[in-house]
C-alpha positions in Angstrom: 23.3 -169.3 96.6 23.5 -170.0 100.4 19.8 -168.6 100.4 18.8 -171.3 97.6 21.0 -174.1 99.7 18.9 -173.2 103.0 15.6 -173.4 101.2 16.3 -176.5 99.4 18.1 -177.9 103.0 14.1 -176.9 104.9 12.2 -178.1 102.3 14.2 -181.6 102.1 13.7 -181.2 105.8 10.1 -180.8 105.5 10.0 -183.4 103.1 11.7 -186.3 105.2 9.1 -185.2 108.5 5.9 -185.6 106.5 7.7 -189.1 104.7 8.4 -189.9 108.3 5.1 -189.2 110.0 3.7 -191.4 107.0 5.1 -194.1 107.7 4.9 -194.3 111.4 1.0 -193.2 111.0 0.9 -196.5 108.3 2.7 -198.7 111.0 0.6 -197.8 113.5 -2.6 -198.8 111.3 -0.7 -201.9 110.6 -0.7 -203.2 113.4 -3.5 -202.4 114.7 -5.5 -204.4 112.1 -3.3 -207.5 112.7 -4.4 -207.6 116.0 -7.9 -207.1 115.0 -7.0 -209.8 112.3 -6.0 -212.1 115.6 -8.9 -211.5 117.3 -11.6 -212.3 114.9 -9.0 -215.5 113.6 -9.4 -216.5 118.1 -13.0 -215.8 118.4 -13.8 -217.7 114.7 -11.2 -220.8 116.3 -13.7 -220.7 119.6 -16.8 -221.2 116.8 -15.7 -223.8 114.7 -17.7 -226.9 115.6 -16.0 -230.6 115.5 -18.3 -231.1 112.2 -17.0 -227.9 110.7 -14.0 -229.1 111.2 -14.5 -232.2 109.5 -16.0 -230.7 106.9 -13.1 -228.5 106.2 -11.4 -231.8 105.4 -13.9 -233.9 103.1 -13.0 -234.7 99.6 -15.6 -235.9 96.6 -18.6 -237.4 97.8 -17.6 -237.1 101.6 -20.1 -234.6 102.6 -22.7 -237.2 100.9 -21.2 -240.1 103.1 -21.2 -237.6 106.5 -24.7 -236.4 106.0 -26.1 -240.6 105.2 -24.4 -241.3 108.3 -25.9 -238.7 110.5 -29.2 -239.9 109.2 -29.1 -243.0 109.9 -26.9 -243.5 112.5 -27.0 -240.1 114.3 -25.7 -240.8 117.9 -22.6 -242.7 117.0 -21.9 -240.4 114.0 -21.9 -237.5 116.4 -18.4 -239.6 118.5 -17.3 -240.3 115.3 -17.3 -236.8 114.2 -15.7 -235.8 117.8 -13.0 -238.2 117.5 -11.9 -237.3 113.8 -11.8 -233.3 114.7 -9.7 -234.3 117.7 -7.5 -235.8 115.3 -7.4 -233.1 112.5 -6.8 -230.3 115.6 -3.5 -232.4 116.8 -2.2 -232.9 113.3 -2.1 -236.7 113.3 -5.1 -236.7 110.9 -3.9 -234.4 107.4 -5.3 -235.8 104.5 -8.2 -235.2 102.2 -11.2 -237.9 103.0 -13.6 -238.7 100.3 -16.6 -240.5 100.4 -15.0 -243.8 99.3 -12.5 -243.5 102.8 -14.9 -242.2 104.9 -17.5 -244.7 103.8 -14.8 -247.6 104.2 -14.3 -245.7 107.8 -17.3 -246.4 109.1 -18.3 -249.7 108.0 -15.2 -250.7 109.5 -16.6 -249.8 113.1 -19.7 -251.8 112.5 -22.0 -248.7 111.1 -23.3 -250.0 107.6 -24.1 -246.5 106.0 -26.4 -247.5 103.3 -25.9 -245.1 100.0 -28.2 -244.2 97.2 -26.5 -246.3 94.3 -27.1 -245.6 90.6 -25.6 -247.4 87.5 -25.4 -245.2 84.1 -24.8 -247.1 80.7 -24.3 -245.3 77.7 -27.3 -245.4 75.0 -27.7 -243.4 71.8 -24.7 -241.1 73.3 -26.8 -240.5 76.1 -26.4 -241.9 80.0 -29.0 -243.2 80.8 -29.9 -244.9 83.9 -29.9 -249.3 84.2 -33.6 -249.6 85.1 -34.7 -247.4 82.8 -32.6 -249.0 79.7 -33.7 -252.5 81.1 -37.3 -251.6 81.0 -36.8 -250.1 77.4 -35.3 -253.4 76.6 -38.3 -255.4 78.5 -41.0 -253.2 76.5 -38.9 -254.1 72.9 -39.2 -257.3 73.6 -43.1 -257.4 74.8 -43.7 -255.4 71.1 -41.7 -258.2 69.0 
């Protein structure tokens, strides 16, 4: 039996060095693809623009309001922009902005951003736009 307990005793033996060797190999791998993981995170951080930024943090309709506002007032959109991702990096500026706040943002400074506006009613289960049901209405009235 002492042969039997030997054998068993190497192979366990051989056993725990390749479990070992595993593990330290996996470790190793690990690691090294965390640091690769920081890198690319350091070098994407360095790309991020201000606008990205903002971006990042635009809710419904905010991307519409950004994009009006760099149209038509492209110079002082471009501070604003600066200014807001200065805020979002040093965590004094955390919540979502939608169009509405945004919008409200800068008419506030004195920048009018000027929107495309549409009204929908409801007609025959359908939406359909205002001008277009009031010249329906216009052109009932012209046949009667």
């Amino acid at each position: 039996m002492s042969d039997n307990d030997s054998e068993l005793q190497r192979l366990q033996a051989k056993r725990l060095a390749e479990m070992q060797k595993n593990i330290s190999s996996r470790e190793i791998t690990e690691e090294t693809s965390k640091s690769t993981e920081e890198t690319s995170k350091s070098d994407e951080e360095k790309i991020v623009t201000p606008r990205d930024l903002l971006i990042k943090q635009l809710g419904f309709r905010g991307l519409e309001v950004l994009t009006n506002a760099e149209f038509q007032f492209p110079n002082e959109t471009k501070v604003v922009i600066e200014k807001l991702s200065e805020l979002i990096k040093t965590g004094e500026l955390n919540e979502i902005l939608d169009g509405g706040k945004l919008l409200a943002l800068f008419r506030s400074i004195g920048l009018s951003v000027r929107m495309d506006t549409k009204i929908n009613v409801q007609q025959d289960g359908k939406f359909v736009s205002l001008t277009d049901k009031l010249s329906n209405t216009s052109n009932n009235d012209d046949v009667e």
